[in-house]
C-alpha positions as CSV (number, residue, x, y, z in Angstrom):
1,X,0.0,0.0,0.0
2,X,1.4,3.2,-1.1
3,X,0.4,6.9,0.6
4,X,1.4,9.7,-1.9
5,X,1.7,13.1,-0.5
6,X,-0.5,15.6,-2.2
7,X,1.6,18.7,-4.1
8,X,-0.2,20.9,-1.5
9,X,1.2,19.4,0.8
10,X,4.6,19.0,0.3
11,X,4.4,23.1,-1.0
12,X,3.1,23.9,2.4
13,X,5.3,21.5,4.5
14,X,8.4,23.1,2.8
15,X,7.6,26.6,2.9
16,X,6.5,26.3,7.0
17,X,10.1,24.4,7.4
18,X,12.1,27.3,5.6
19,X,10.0,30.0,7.3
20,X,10.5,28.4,11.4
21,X,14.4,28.0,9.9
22,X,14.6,31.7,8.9
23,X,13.4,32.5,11.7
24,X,15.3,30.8,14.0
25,X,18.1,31.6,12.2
26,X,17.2,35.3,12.8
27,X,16.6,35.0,16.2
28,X,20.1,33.0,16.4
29,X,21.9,35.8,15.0
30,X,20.1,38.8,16.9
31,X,21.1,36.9,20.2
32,X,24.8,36.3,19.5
33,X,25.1,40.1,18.6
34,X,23.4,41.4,21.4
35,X,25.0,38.6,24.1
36,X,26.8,40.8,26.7
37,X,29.9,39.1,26.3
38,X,30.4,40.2,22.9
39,X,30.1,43.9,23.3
40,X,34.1,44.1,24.0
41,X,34.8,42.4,20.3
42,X,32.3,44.6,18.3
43,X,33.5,47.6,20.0
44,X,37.2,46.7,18.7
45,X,36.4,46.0,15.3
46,X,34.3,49.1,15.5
47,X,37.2,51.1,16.5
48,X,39.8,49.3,14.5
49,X,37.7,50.3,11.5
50,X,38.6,54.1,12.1
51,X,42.3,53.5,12.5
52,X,44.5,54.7,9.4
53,X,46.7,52.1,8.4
54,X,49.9,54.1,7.8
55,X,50.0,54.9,11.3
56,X,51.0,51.8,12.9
C-alpha cells in the first residue's frame, strides 16, 4: 500500500520548514550580537575600523 503526499502538501510543508528555519536563524543571529559578552569584540572591530593604516 502506497500513501502519496498531495503537491499541496509537500508546497506547504516546505515553505512552513524554511520560514521556522529563517526564523530561528534570525533570532540565532540577533542573540549572538546582542549577548553581553560580545560587546568588547564589536567595539574593537568598531574602533579598528577608524584606524588609518599608515600609522602603525
Amino acid at each position: 500500500m502506497s500513501m502519496e503526499i498531495a503537491h499541496e502538501t509537500t508546497l506547504w510543508l516546505s515553505k512552513t520548514v524554511g520560514l521556522l528555519y529563517l526564523v530561528a536563524l534570525s533570532v540565532a543571529v540577533g542573540v549572538y550580537a546582542y549577548w553581553p559578552g560580545n560587546q568588547k569584540r564589536f567595539d574593537d572591530i568598531a574602533r579598528s575600523i577608524l584606524v588609518p593604516e599608515d600609522t602603525q
